[in-house]
C-alpha positions in Angstrom: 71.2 74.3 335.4 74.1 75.2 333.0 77.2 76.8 335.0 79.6 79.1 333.5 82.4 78.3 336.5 82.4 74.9 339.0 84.8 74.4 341.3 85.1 71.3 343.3 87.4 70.4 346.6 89.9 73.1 345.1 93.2 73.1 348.0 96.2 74.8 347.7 98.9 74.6 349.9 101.3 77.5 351.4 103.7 77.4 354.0 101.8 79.8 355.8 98.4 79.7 354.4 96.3 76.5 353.4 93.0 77.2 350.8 91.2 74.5 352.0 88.2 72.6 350.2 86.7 75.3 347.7 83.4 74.9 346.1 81.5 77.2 343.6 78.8 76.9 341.8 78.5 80.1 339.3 75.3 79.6 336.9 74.6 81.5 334.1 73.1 84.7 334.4 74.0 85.1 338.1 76.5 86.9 340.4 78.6 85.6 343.2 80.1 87.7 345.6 83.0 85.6 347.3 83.9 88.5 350.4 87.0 88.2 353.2 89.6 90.2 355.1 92.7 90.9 352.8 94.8 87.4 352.9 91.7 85.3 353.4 92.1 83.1 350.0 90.0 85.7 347.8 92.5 86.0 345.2 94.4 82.6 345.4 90.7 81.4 344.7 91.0 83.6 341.8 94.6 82.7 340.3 93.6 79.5 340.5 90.6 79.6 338.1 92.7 81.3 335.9 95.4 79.3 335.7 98.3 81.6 336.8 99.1 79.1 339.9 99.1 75.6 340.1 97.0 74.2 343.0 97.2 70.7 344.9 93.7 68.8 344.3 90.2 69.7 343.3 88.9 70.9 339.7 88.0 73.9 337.8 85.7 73.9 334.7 84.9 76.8 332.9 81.8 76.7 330.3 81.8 72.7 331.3 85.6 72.3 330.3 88.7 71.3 332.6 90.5 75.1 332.9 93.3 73.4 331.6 92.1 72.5 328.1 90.7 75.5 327.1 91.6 76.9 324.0 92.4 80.2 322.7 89.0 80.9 322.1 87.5 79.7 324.8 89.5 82.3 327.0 88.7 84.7 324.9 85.0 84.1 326.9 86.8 85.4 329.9 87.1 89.1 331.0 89.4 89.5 333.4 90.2 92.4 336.3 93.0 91.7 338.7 94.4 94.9 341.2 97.9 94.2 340.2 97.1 94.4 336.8 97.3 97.0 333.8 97.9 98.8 330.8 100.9 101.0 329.8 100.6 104.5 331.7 102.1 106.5 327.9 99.1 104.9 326.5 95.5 106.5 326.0 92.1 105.1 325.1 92.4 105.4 321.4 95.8 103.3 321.5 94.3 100.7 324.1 91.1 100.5 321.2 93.8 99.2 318.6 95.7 96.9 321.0 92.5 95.3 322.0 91.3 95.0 318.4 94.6 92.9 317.8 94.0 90.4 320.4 90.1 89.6 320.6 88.2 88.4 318.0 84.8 89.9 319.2 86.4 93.0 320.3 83.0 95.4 320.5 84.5 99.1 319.4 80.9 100.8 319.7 80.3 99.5 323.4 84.1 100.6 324.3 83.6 104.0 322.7 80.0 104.7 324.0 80.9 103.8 327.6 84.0 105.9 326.8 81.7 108.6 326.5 79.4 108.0 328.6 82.1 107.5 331.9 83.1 110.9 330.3 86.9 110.2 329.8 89.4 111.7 327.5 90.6 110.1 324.5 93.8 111.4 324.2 95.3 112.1 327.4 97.8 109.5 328.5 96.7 107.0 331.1 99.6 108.3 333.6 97.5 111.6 334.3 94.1 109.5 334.5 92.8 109.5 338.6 92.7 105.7 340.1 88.5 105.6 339.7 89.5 106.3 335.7 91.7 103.7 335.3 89.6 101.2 337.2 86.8 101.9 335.0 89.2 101.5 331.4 90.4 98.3 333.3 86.3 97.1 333.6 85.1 98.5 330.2 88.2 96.4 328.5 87.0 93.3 330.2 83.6 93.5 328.8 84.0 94.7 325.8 85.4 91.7 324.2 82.3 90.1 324.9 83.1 87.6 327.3 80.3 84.9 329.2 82.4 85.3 332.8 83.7 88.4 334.4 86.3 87.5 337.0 86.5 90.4 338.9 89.3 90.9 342.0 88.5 94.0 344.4 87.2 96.3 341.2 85.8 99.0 343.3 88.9 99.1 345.8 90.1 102.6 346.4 86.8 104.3 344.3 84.6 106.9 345.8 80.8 105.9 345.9 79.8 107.7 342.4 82.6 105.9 340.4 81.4 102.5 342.4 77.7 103.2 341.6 78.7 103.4 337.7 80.7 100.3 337.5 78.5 98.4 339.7 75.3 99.4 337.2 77.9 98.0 334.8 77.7 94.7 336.7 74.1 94.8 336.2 73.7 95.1 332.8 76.2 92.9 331.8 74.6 89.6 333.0 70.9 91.3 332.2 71.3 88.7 329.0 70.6 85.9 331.8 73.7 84.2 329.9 77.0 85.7 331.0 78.4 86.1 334.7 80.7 87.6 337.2 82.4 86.2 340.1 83.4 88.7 342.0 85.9 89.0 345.0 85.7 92.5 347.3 85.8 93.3 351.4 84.0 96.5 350.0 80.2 94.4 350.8 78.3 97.3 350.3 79.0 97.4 346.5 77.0 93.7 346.6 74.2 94.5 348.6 71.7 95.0 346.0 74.0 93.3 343.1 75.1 89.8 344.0 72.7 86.6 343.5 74.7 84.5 346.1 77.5 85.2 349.0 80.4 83.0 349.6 82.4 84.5 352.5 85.8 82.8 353.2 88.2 83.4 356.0 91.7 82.4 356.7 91.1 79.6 353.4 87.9 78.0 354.1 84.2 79.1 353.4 82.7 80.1 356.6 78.8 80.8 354.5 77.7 80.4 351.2 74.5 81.6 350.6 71.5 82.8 348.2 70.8 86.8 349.0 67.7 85.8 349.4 67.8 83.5 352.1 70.5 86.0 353.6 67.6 88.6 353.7 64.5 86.6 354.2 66.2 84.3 357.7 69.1 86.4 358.9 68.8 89.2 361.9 70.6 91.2 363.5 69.7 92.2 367.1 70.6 94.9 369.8 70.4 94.4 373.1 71.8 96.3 376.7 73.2 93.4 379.3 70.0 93.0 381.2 68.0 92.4 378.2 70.7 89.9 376.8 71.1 87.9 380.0 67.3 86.8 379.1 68.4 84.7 376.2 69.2 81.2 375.1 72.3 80.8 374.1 70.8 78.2 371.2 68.7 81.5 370.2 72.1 82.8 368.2 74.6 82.1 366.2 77.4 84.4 367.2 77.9 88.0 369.7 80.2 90.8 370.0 79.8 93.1 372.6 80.8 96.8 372.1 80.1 100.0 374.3 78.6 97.6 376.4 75.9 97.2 373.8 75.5 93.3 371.9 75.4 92.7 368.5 74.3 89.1 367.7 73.0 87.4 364.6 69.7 84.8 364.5 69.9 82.6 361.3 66.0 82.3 361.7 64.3 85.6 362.3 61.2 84.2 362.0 61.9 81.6 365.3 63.3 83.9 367.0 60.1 86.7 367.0 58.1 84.2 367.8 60.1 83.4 371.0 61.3 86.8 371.6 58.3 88.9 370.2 59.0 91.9 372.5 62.7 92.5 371.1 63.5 94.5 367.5 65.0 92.8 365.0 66.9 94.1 362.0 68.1 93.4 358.1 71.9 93.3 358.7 74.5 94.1 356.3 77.2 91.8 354.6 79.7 94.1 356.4 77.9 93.1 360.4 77.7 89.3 359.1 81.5 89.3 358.0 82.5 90.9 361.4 80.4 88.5 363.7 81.4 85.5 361.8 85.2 86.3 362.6 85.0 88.3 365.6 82.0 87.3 367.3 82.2 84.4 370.0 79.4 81.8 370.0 
């Protein structure tokens, strides 16, 4: 299998924080959702891979290079969103087309204009009166437009409403349809990955509590509800993890199939990313 992004024993160390042992597989024409609370390692993980700060051991290759000894054009296969990140607010989408003409070589003025049109925004009003979903999506459409093989993506939907999500996510979609490019993709937004990502990696105060195919998130996990009497009848080796709330528990099986067959009378449900993320940190074992 070819891989677009590998990362191996990546640790960087903080004062107060410790990214601890990082591996990532990205393969080509895939998507990776790597999901945590703000502060969890999400974009140090990020800043990392793109060499904006130095980290203590481990190794990052990009298209089967050392990060380090990539040339100009081989970062030019990168498209890159980051929160903090952005264009001059006197500019407008015309003057962004010539600036990004200037610095890629692949610069694709057709897809930028028809998406232009398509997301419906102005050409000539100045970025300053665009709405935060607007900028977001000039922000996504200038990362793909040059025509890069990896998307590295930090919180892009953060602060949209669902229609403006929806659009950029179908985005998402299209752009690794080619089976050749991919996107690494940080959020704690997890319904934007539902039905998008190809693998979860969910990481928590530095470390990866689950990596995992979608797949195998949807085909073994459960979640399950259950009053006290009803919970009181079950192994504690039947569940991974348990929060009680309104005096109603919430606990995830890693094997719904084992656990019908043991417990056939009780329901059993698809959770979401956002349930798994909350038991995983809150829940007790």
């Amino acid at each position: 299998m070819e891989y677009n992004l590998e990362i191996t024993d990546l640790e960087k160390k903080y004062q107060d924080f410790h990214l601890n042992h990082i591996n990532l597989k990205l393969p080509k024409g895939k998507i990776i959702g790597l999901i945590g609370e703000n502060g969890s390692g999400k974009t140090t993980t990020i800043k990392a891979i793109l060499d904006l700060i130095p980290y203590d051991k481990g190794e990052i290759k990009l298209f089967g290079k050392n990060h380090k000894s990539l040339t100009k054009l081989d970062r030019e296969e990168i498209g890159v969103v980051l929160d903090d990140s952005f264009f001059s607010p006197i500019l407008n989408v015309n003057d962004i087309n010539t600036l990004m003409k200037r610095f890629y070589h692949r610069w694709n003025e057709k897809l930028y204009y028809d998406t232009i049109k398509k997301f419906k925004i102005p050409c000539n009003q100045p970025l300053k009166e665009f709405s935060n979903g607007m900028k977001m999506k000039i922000k996504v459409l200038c990362a793909i437009a040059h025509e890069p093989k990896l998307l590295i993506l930090d919180e892009p939907t953060n602060g949209l409403d669902p229609i403006f999500r929806y659009e950029i996510v179908d985005l998402f979609a299209d752009f690794v349809s080619n089976k050749e490019n991919s996107i690494l993709m940080t959020t704690h937004i997890t319904s934007d990955l539902e039905h998008l990502v190809d693998e979860v990696i969910f990481i928590e105060n530095g470390s990866i509590l689950l990596d995992i195919s979608k797949k195998q998130l949807d085909d073994e996990y459960g979640m399950v509800e259950l009053v006290p009497e009803e919970f009181d009848t079950l192994n504690k080796e039947d569940y991974q993890k348990c929060l009680k709330y309104k005096n109603i528990y919430f606990f995830l099986v890693t094997s719904k199939q084992e656990f019908q067959k043991k417990y056939s009378n009780i329901e059993i449900r698809k959770p979401t990313l956002e349930e798994i993320m909350l038991l995983l940190v809150k829940g007790e074992s």
